[in-house]
N, C-alpha and C positions, 0 to 999 in steps of 0.2 A: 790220563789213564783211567781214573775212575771219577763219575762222573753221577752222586744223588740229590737228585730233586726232590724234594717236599714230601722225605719216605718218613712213613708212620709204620709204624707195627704193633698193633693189640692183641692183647690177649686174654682171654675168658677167665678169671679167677674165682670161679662160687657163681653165683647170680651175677659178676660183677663185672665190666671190661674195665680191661686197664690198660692205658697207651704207652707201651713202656719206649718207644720212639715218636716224637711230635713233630711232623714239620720240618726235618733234618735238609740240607741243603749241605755240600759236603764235596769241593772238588780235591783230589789231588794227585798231582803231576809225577808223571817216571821218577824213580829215582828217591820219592819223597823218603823223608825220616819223619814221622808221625809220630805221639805220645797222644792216648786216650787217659784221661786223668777222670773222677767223677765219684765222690760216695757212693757205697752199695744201694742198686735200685735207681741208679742214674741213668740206665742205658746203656754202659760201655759195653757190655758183653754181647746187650742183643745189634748192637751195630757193627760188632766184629761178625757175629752169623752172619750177618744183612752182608758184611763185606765179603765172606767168604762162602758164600753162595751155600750155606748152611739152612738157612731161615727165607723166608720169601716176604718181602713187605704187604703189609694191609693195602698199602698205596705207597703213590711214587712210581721214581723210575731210578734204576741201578742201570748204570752202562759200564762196561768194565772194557777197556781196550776198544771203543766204540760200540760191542754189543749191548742191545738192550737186554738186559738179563730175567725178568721181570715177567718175560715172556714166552721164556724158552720152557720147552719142558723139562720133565725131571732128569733126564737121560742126558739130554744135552748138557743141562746144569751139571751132571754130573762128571760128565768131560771136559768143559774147562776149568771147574776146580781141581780137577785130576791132575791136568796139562798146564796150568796156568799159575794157580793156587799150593804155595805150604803154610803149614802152622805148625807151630809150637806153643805146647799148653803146660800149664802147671805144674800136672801131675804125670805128665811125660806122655803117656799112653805105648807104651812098648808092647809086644807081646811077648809073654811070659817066657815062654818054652821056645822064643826065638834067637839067637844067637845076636851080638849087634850087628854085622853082615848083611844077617837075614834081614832085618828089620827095615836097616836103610835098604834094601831091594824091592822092599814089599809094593810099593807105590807103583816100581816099575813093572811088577808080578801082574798086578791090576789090570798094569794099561796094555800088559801084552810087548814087552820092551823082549828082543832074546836074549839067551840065558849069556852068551859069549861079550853083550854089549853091558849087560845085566854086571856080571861081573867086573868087568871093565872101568865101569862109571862108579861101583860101591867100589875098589880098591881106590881111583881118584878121590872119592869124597872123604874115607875116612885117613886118609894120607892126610889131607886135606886138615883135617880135626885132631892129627895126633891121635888116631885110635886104633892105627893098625897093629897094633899089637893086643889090642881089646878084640879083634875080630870077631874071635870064636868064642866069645863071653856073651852067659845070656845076662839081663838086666837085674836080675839077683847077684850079679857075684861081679856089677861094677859100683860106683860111687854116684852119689845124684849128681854130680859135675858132668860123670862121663855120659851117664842116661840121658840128660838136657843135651848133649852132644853131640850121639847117636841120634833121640830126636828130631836135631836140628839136622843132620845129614840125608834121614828120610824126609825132610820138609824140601830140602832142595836138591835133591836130587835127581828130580823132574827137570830143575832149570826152571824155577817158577821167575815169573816176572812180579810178583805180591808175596809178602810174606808175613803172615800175622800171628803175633805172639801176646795169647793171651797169659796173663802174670809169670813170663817166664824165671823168674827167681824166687817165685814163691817157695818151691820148695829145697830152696839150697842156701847153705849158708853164705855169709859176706866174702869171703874170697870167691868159691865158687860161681856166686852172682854176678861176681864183675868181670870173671872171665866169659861168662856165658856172654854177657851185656856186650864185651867185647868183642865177640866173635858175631854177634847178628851186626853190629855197627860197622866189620870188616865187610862182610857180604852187602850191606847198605854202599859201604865204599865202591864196590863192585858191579853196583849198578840195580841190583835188588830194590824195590819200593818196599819200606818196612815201614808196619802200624803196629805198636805197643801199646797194651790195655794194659794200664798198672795201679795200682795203690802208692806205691813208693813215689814219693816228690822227687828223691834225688833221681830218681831213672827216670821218672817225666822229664824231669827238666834238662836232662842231657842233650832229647831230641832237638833239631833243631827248629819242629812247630810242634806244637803242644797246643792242641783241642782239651776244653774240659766241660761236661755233661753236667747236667742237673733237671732234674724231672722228666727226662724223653726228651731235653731241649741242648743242643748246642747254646754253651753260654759263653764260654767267648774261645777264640782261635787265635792264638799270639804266632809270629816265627819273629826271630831276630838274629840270633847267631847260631854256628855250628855248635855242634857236642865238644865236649871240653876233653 
């Protein structure tokens, strides 16, 4: 499914370049459960853009579902991350003044989905999430469990085939976290390919391959058993 060869990524800091990707070489199959692990300044973040067709390599070559990505234009790039591509980030990114409904719609608003299908698929997803009763709440007046939840229901709600979660528990406490954890590892069950960028060891090491960075470099790639 996705498929980098020898992608670098630099970038200008003062008079300075800096490689904050070296050399990356990086296959992984449908379906995978990934963990990106790596001190700040390793790389993980700029290799989640590199995945999620946010950022463009210095060099290299990104193939994602056989396209060569590397080449498309911006537009293009822009429709199969649309189509193809969720995330979940940190700090949620909701909009403010939107309902959770709305929110998980928005993607589909984008792509031009109608409003009768539109509907249809936000009432399945938040069924889905236990938050149809949140519906009509905007992200002010729910809990950061339910926000990362919401989130997550506009992340998939396209039907992505990749799903990238950079520190999704960062900003929730220990219950909340492990429900959140739990519920991308369902959709992983479901056939979703899921890459987590985290700090936390104990959520790396749930994954069932755990990648970890140092200096722009892949330094080593373990799998050996499922999530526990």
């Amino acid at each position: 499914m996705i498929e980098l060869e020898h992608v670098e990524r630099d970038f200008e800091v003062g008079d300075e370049m800096v490689r904050a990707l070296a050399d990356v070489s990086l296959q992984i199959p449908p379906g995978d459960y990934l963990s990106v692990m790596g001190p700040s300044g390793s790389g993980k973040s700029t290799l989640l853009n590199v995945l999620g067709l946010l950022d463009r390599p210095s060099r290299g070559s990104y193939r994602l579902e056989g396209v060569e990505t590397t080449t498309l234009e911006e537009e293009a790039r822009a429709a199969l991350r649309r189509q193809r591509i969720g995330f979940v980030f940190q700090a949620f990114h909701l909009v403010p003044r939107l309902t959770a409904a709305e929110n998980v719609a928005l993607p589909m608003v984008l792509a031009g989905v109608p409003p009768t299908e539109r509907e249809s698929r936000v009432r399945e997803v938040l069924e889905s999430l236990d938050l149809t009763d949140r519906a009509q709440h905007r992200p002010d007046q729910l809990s950061g469990g339910q926000r990362q939840r919401v989130a997550i229901g506009r992340a998939i709600v396209m039907h992505p085939a990749l799903l990238l979660a950079d520190e999704p528990t960062g900003n929730l406490d220990q219950h909340s976290g492990q429900e959140v954890i739990a519920l991308l590892e369902q959709l992983n069950g479901e056939g979703i390919t899921l890459v987590i960028v985290t700090h936390d060891a104990s959520i790396g090491q749930r994954a069932r391959r755990r990648v970890r960075m140092l200096d722009g470099h892949i330094h080593s790639d373990e799998q050996d058993h499922a999530p526990t």
